[in-house]
C-alpha positions as CSV (number, residue, x, y, z in Angstrom):
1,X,-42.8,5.4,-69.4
2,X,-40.8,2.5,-68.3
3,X,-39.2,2.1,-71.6
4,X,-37.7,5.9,-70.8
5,X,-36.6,5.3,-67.6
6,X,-34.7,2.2,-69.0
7,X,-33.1,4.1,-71.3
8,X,-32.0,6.9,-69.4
9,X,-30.2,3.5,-66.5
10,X,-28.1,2.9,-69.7
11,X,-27.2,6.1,-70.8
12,X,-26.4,7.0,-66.8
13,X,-25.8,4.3,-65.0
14,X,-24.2,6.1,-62.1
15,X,-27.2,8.0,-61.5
16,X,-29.3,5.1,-61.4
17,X,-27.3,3.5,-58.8
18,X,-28.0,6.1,-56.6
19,X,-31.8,5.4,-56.5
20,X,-32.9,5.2,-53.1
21,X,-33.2,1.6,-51.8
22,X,-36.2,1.2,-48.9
23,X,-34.2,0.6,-45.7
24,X,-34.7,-2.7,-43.8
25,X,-36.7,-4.1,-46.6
26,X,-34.4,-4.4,-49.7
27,X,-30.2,-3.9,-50.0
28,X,-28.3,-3.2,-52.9
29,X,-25.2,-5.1,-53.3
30,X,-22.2,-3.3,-53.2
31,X,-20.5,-5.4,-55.9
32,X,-22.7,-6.5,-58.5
33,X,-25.9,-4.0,-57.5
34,X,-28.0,-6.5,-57.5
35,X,-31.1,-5.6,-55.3
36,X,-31.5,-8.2,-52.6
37,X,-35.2,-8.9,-50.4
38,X,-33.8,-8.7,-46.9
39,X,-35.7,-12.0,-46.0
40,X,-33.8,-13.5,-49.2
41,X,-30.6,-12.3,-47.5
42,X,-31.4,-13.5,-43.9
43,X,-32.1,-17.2,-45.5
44,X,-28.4,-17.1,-47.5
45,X,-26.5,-15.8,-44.2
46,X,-26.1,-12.2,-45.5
47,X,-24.2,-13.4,-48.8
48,X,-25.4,-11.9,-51.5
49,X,-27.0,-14.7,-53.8
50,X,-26.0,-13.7,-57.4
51,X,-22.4,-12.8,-56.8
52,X,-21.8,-14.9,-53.6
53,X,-20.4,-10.7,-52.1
54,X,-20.6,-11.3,-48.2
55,X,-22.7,-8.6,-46.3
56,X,-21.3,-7.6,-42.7
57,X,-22.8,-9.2,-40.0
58,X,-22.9,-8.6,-36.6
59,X,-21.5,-10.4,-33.5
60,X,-25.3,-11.6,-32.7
61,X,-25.2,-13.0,-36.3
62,X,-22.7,-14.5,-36.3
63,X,-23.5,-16.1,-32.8
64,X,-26.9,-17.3,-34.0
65,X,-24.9,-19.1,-37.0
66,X,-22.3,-20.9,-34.9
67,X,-23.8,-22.1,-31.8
68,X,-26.3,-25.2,-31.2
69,X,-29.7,-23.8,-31.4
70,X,-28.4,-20.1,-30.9
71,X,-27.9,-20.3,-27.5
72,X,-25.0,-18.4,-25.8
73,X,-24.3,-16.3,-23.3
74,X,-22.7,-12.9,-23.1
75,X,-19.8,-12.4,-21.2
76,X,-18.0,-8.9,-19.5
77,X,-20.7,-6.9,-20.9
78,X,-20.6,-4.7,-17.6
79,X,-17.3,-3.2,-18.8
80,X,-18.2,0.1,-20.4
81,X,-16.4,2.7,-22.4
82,X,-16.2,6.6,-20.6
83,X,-14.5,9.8,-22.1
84,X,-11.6,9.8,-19.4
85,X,-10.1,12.2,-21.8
86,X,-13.1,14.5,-22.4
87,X,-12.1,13.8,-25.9
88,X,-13.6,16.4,-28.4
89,X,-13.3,16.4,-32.5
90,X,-16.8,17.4,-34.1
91,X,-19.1,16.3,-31.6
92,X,-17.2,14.9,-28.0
93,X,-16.6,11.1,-27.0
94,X,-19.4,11.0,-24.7
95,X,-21.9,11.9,-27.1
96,X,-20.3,9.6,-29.8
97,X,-20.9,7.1,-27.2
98,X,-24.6,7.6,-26.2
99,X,-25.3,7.6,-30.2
100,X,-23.8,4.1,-30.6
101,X,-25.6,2.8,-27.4
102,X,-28.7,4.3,-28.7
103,X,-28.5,3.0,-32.3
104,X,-26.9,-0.4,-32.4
105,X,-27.4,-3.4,-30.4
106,X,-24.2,-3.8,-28.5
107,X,-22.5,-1.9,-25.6
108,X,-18.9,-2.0,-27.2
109,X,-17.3,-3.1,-30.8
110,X,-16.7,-6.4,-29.5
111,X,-19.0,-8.8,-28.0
112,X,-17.8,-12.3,-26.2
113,X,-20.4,-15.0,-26.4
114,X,-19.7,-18.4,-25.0
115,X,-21.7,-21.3,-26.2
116,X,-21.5,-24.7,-27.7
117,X,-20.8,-25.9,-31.6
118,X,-22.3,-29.2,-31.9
119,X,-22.0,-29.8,-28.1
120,X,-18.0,-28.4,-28.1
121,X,-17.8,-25.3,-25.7
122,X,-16.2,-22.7,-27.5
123,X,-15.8,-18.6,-26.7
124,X,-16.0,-16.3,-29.2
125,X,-15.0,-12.6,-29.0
126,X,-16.8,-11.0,-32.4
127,X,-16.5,-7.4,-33.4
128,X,-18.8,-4.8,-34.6
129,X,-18.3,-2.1,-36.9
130,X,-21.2,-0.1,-36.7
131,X,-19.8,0.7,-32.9
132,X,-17.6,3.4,-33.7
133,X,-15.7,2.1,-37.0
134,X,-15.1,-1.7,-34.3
135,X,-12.3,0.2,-32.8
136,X,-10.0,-0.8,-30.6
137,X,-10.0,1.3,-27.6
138,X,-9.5,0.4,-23.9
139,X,-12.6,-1.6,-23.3
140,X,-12.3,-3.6,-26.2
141,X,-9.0,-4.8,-25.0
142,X,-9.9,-5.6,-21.8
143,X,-13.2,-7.6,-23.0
144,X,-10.8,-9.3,-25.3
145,X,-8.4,-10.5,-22.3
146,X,-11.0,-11.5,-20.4
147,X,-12.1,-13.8,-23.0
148,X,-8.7,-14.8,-23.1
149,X,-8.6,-15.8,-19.3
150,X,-12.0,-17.4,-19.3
151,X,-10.9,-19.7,-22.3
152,X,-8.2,-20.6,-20.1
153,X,-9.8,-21.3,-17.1
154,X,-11.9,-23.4,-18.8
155,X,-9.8,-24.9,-20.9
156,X,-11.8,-24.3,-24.1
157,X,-10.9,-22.5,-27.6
158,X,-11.1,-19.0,-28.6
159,X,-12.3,-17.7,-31.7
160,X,-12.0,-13.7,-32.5
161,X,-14.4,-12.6,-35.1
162,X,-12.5,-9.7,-36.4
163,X,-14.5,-6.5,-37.9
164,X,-12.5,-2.9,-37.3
165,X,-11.4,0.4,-38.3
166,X,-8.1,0.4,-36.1
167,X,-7.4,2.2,-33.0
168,X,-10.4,4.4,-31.3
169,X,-8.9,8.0,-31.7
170,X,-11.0,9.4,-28.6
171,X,-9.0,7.2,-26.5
172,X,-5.5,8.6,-27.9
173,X,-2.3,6.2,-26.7
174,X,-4.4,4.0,-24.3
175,X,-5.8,2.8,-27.3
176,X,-2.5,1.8,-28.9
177,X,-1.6,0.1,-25.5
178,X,-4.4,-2.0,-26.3
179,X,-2.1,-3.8,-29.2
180,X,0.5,-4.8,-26.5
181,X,-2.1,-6.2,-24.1
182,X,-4.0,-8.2,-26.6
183,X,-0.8,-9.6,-28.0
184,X,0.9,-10.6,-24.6
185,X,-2.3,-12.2,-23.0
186,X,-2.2,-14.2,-25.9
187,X,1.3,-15.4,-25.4
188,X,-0.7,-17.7,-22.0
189,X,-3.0,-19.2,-24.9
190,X,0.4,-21.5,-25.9
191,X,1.4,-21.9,-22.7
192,X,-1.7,-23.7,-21.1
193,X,-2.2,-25.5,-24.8
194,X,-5.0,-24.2,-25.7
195,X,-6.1,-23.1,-29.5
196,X,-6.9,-19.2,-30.7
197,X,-8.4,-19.6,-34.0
198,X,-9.2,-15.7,-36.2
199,X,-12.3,-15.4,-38.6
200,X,-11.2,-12.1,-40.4
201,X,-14.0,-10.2,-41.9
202,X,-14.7,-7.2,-44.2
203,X,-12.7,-5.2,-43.0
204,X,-9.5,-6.0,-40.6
205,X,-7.2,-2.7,-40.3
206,X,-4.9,-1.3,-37.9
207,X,-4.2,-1.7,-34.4
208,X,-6.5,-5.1,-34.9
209,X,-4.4,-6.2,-37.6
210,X,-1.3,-5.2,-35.8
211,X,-2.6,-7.7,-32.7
212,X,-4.7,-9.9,-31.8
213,X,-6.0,-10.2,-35.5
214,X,-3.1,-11.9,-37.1
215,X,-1.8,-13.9,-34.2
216,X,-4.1,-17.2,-34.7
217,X,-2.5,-20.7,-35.1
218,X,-5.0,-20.9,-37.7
219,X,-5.8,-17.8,-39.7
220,X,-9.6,-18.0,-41.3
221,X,-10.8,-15.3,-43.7
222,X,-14.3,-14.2,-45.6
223,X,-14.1,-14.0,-49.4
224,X,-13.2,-10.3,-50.7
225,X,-12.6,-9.2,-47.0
226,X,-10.2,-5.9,-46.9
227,X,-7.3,-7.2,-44.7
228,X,-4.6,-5.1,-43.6
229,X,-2.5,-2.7,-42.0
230,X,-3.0,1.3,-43.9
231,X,-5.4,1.6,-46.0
232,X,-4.5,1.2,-50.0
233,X,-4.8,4.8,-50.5
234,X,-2.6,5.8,-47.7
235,X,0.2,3.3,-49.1
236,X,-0.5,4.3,-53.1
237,X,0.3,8.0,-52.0
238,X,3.3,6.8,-50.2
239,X,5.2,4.3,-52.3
240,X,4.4,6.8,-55.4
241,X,3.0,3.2,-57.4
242,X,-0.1,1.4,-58.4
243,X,-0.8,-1.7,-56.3
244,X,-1.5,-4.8,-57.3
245,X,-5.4,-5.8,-58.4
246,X,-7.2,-7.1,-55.4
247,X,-4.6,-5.7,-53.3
248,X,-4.8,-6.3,-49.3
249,X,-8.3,-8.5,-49.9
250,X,-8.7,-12.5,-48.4
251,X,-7.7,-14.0,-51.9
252,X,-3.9,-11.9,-52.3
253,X,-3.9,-12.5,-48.4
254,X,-4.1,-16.3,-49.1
255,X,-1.5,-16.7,-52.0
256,X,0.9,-14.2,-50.0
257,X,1.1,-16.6,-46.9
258,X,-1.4,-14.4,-44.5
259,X,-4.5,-16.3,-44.7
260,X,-4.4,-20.2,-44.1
261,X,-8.2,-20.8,-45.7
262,X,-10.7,-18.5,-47.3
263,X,-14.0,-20.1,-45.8
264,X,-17.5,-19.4,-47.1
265,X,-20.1,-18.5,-44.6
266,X,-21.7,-21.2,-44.7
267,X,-19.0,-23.7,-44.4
268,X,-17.8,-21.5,-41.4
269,X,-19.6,-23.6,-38.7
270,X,-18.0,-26.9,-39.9
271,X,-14.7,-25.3,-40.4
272,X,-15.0,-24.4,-36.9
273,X,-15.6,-27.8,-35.9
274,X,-13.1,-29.3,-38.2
275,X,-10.7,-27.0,-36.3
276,X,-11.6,-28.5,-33.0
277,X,-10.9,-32.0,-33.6
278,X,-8.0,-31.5,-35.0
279,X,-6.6,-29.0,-32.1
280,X,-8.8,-30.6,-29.0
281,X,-9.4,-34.2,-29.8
282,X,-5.7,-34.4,-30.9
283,X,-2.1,-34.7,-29.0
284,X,-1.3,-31.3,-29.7
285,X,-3.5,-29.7,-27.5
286,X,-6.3,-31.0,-24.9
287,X,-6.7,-33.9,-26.2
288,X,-2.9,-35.2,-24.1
């Protein structure tokens, strides 16, 4: 009956979409449905291969692509989130908590890694979204200014991976203090001459956007990330007009003067060290 059930993916292609894909063994694209073996995505970096759509990764990923032979260590990992507010919405902050510690790989949505891109030390502070949307609450802004400090200390780059949702809710305003401490421990980054370099990625909203994710001296973005502030529905229903196609994504960041270069994954790790011999091998920076 194949012939039946390829007639019925024409006449309903909606439905068809909706087929269940086998977890952890095959993915369906989310721009050109395309199903993709996940070996098939491991070996093309998580970029789809028929449509060149960029899967998320996460900070461990994205680790194992940049540094020599995948070795890095983890920095500030001790720093943990608690529910100082005994936040509650449908389930409390606590328990939102012990889920993500339970099913993800990481103790926070960012992760600082320090390691070496063809022999250059650099740190990297990567976010996750699968930790609570990669919010921004307390913890995250500390881990961040630690990284911040420890690039300084030893005199090396930073590069922020960005991947969030905006603000953490459950943390209420000491979350949006987060956007003032990011931004001002930043600030010592010029002072002592030293680079901070932003990868943004699929997708970069809120309190991240509105801080430490669009301060870089150079800004670096993923093809078709969402980059931005509110969301496109929140501004549609407010400005009462329909926006512009590919509104808020890397390629209308890059002709509207947000984005300095869209950079394919796997040109990223060159990019990177491009980046470095022109900052740290130059006058501008360490190099006199």
């Amino acid at each position: 009956m194949a012939w039946f059930r390829r007639l019925k993916e024409r006449l309903f292609p909606a439905e068809a979409e909706k087929r269940d894909v086998p977890e952890g063994i095959w993915h369906r694209c989310p721009n050109c449905k395309a199903i993709v073996a996940q070996t098939e995505l491991e070996e093309n970096l998580y970029v789809c291969p028929h449509c060149d759509y960029h899967f998320r990764m996460t900070p461990r990923q994205y680790f194992a692509l940049l540094f020599d032979g995948g070795e890095w260590e983890e920095r500030f990992e001790e720093l943990r989130s608690i529910d100082f507010l005994e936040f509650r919405d449908r389930k409390t902050y606590h328990s939102r908590l012990k889920q993500m510690l339970e099913k993800t790989d990481v103790t926070e949505a960012i992760v600082v890694g320090v390691g070496k891109v063809e022999g250059r030390p650099l740190v990297v502070a990567a976010m996750d979204f699968r930790f609570i949307g990669g919010s921004m609450g307390s913890v995250v802004g500390e881990r961040f200014a630690r990284a911040v400090e420890f690039a300084i200390a030893e005199r090396i780059p930073l590069l922020s991976i960005t991947q969030s949702g905006g603000a953490r809710m459950m943390e209420s305003a000491f979350s949006l203090m987060q956007m003032a401490k990011t931004a001002a421990v930043l600030t010592q980054m010029e002072v002592h001459r030293l680079p901070y370099w932003v990868l943004l990625t699929d997708p970069t909203t809120g309190g991240v956007t509105a801080s430490f994710g669009m301060l870089g001296d150079v800004m670096l973005a993923e093809p078709g990330a969402l980059i931005g502030f509110a969301g496109p529905r929140v501004i549609r229903e407010t400005i009462k007009r329909d926006l512009p196609p590919g509104f808020q994504r890397s390629e209308f960041q890059l002709e509207h003067g947000f984005v300095d270069r869209i950079v394919h994954r796997r040109e990223l790790r060159a990019t990177i060290v491009q980046l470095y011999r022109l900052f740290m091998e130059g006058k501008r920076y360490g190099g006199g």
